[in-house]
N, C-alpha and C positions, 0 to 999 in steps of 0.2 A: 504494500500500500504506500504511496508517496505520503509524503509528510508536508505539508500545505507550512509555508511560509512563517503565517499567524493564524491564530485559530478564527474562526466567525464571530463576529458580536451576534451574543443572541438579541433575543428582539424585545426585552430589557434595558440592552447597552445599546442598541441602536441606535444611532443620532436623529432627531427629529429634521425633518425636512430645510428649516431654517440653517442648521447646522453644517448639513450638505450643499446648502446651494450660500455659503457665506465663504469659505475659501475663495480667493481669488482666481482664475485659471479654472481650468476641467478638474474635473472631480470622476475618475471610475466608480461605481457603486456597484459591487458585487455581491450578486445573491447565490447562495450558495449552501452546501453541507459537503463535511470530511469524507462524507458514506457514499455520496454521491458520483457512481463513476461519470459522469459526464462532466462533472464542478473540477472532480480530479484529473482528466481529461486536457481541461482548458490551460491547467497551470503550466504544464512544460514551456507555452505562449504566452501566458503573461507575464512567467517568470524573466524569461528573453526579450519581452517590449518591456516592460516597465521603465529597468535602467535605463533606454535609452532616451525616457523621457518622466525626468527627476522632478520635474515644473508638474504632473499630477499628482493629484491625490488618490489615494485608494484606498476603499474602505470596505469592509467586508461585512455582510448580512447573512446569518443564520436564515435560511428559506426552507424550512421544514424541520420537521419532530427531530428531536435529539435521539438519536437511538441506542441506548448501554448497551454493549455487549459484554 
């Protein structure tokens, strides 16, 4: 299983919409879960664009159930 950079904010820590659109510049908003091969999928990609563009933000959202295993 890949290991996701930083974990999700659940949707507790989530930032309210004021908060996302207050940074200056783009703002990525990624929604997302650890469990999710698709969410895990995306990272190899975002991991490789990000660096190259330091000027966004990126913030990540818990998007479904938490699952224990």
């Amino acid at each position: 299983m890949m290991c996701l950079s930083r974990p999700y904010l659940s949707e507790i820590e989530a930032p309210a919409r004021a908060e996302v659109d207050a940074p200056p510049g783009l703002t990525l908003l990624e929604f997302g879960t650890s469990w999710c091969g698709h969410c895990r999928a995306a990272q190899p990609a975002l991991t490789e664009a990000l660096p190259q563009h330091a000027q966004w933000h990126h913030i990540w959202v818990e998007d479904g159930p938490i699952w224990k295993v």
